[in-house]
C-alpha positions as CSV (number, residue, x, y, z in Angstrom):
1,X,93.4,129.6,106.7
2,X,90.8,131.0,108.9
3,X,90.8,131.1,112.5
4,X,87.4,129.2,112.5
5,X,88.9,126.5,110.5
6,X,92.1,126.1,111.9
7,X,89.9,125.6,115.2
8,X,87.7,122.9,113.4
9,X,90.8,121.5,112.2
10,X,92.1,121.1,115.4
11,X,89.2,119.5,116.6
12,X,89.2,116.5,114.3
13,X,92.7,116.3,115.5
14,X,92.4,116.0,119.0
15,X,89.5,113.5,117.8
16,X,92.4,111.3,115.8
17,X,95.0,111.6,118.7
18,X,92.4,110.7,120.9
19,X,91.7,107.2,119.0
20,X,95.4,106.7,118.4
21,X,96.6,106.4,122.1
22,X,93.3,104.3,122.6
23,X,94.7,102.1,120.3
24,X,98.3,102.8,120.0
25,X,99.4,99.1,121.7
26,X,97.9,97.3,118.6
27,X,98.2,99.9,115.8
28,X,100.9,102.3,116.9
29,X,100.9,104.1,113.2
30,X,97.3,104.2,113.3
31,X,96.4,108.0,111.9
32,X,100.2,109.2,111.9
33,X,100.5,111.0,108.8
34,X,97.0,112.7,108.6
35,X,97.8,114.0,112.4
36,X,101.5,115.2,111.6
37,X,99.7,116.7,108.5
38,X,96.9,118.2,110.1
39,X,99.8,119.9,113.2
40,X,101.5,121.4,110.5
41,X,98.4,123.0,109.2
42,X,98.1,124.5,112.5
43,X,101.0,125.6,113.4
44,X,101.3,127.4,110.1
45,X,98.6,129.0,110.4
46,X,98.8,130.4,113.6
47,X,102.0,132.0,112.1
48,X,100.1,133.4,109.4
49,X,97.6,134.7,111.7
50,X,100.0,136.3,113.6
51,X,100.9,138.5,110.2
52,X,97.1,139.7,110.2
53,X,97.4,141.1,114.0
54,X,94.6,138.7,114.8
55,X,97.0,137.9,118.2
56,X,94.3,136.9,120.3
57,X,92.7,133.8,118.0
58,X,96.5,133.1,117.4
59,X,97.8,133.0,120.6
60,X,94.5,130.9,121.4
61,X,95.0,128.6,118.5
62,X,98.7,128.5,119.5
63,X,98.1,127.2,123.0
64,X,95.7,124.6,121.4
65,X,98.7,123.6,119.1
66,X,101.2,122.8,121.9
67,X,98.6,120.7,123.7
68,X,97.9,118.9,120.7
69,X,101.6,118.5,120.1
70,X,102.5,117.3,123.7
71,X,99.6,114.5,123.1
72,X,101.4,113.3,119.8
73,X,104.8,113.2,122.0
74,X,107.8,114.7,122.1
75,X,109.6,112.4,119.9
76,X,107.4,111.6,117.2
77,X,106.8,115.7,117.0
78,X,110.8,116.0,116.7
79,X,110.8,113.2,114.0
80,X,108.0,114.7,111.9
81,X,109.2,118.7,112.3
82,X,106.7,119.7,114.6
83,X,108.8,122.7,116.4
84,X,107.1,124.4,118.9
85,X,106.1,127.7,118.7
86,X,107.3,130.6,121.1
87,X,104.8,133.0,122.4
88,X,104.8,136.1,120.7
89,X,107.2,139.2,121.8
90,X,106.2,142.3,123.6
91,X,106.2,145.1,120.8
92,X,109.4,147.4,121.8
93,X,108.6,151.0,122.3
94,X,110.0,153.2,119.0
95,X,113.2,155.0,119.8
96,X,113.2,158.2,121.3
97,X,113.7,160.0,118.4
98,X,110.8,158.4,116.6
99,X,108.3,159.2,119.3
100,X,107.2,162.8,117.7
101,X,104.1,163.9,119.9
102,X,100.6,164.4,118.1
103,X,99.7,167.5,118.3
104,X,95.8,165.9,118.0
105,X,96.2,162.9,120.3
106,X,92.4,162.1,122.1
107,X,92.4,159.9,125.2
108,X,90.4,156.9,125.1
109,X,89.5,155.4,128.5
110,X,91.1,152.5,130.0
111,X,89.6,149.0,129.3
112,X,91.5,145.1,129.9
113,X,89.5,143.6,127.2
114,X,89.0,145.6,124.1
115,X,86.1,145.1,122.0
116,X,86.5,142.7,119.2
117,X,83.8,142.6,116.0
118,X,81.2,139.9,116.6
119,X,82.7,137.3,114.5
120,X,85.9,137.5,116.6
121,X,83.9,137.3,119.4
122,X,81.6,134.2,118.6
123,X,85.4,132.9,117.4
124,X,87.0,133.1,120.6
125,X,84.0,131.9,122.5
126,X,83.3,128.7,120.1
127,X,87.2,128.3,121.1
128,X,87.0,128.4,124.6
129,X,83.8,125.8,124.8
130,X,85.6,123.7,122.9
131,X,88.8,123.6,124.6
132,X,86.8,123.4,127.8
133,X,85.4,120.1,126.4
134,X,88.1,118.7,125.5
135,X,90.1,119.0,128.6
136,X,87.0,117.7,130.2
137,X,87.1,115.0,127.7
138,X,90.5,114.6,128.2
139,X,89.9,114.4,131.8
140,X,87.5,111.6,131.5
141,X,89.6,109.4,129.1
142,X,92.7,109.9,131.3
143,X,89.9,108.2,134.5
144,X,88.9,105.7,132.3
145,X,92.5,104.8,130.8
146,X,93.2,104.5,134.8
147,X,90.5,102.1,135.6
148,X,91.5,99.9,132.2
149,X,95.3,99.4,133.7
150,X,93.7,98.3,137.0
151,X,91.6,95.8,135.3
152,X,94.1,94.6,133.7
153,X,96.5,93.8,136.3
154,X,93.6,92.4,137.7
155,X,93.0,89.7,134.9
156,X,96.9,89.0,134.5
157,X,96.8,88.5,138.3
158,X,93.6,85.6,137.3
159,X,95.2,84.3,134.1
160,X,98.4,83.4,136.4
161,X,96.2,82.0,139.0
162,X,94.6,79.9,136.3
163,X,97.8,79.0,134.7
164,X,99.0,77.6,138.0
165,X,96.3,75.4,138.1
166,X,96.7,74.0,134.5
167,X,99.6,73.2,135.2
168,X,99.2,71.5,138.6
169,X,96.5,69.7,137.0
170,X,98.8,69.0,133.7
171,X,100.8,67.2,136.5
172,X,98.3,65.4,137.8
173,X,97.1,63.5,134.4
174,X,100.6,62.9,133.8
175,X,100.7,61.0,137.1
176,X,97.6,59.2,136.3
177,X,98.5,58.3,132.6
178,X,101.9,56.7,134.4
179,X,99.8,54.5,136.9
180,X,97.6,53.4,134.1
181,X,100.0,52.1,131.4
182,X,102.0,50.4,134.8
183,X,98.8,48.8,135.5
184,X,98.1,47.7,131.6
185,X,101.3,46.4,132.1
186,X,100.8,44.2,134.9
187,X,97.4,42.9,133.2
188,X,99.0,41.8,129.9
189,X,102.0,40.4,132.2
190,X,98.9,38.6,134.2
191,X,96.8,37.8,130.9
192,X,100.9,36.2,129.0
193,X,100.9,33.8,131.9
194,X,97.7,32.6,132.3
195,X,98.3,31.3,128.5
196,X,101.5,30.1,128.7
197,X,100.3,27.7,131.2
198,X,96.6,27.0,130.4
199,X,97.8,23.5,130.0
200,X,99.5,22.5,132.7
201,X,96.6,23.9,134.9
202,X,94.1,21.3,133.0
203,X,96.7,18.5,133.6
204,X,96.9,18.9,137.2
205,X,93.3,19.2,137.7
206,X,92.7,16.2,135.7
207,X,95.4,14.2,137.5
208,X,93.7,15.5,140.6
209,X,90.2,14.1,139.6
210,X,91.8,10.8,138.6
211,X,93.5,10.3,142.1
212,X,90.4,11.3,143.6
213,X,88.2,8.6,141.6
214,X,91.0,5.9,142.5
215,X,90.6,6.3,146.2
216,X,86.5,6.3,146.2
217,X,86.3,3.1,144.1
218,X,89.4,1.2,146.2
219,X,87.1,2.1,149.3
């Protein structure tokens, strides 16, 4: 694979990582398999570009891998095989008997960044920008997961204000319902007795009225 598409693959990784810790709490095997797919990818070929002395887009491509794998985590990387990989070694200089002296050799001068073909070039620099991105990206969802966790303690600080009140108020109507059945109580206890002697009251009054005509009419 290409050094081009192992960087677009990357990409659409970092994009699927990205959405799973977003919404790892409720889906936490949301995009597993196509991620621990898609590392594997990568890290083989970075090896494979390694063969093709392209060091520089692997050792590029490399560093992007071990970001990528740090994001899936340590132990989910272990459990799917996803070793890291070491940084390549310094060539060792041929033995001394090897080293038989040119008898054409031509100085070249001196330069830190040797010219690549423009495809490497436009490679590397596509890599960069988008690594720059994402770790600006990165940068921003790690702000924005930061103001999340405030808010939330924020509204579990409200929803156990608002519990507390539910409950004091759960109290409350509990108190009330008890006062009102005691009361109901009292009026059918009120209501039994005015029946049970509904009678007797009539008797007395009439007795009354009769006593009360017997004095006028002997006056």
């Amino acid at each position: 694979m290409s050094a081009a598409k192992l960087t677009s693959l990357a990409t659409s990784t970092l994009s699927l990582l990205l959405e799973r810790q977003r919404l790892q709490a409720s889906h936490p095997t949301l995009h597993l398999q196509t991620i621990s797919t898609n590392l594997h990818k990568i890290r083989d070929g970075v090896i494979a570009l390694r063969t093709t002395s392209d060091d520089e887009a692997a050792e590029s491509l490399r560093a992007h891998y071990e970001r990528l794998r740090g994001m899936f985590g340590e132990a989910a990387a272990e459990k799917a095989g996803l070793h890291t990989i070491p940084p390549p070694m310094p060539p060792s200089p041929p033995p001394l008997a090897e080293r038989v002296p040119s008898p054409e050799t031509t100085y070249e001068p001196y330069t830190d960044d040797p010219s690549l073909d423009p495809d490497e070039n436009g490679i590397l620099m596509q890599q960069r920008q988008i690594m720059d991105a994402q770790d600006a990206h990165l940068d921003h969802l790690s702000s924005s997961i930061g103001r999340q966790h405030h808010i939330s303690l924020q509204i579990g600080d409200e929803l156990e204000v608002h519990t507390g009140l539910l409950d004091a108020l759960d109290t409350e109507l509990d108190g009330t319902g008890a006062r009102m059945s005691n009361a109901r109580r009292k009026l059918e206890r009120v209501a039994q007795g005015a029946r049970r002697n509904g009678s007797t009251v009539t008797i007395a009054l009439l007795i009354l009225i009769l006593l009360i005509l017997i004095v006028v009419f002997k006056t």
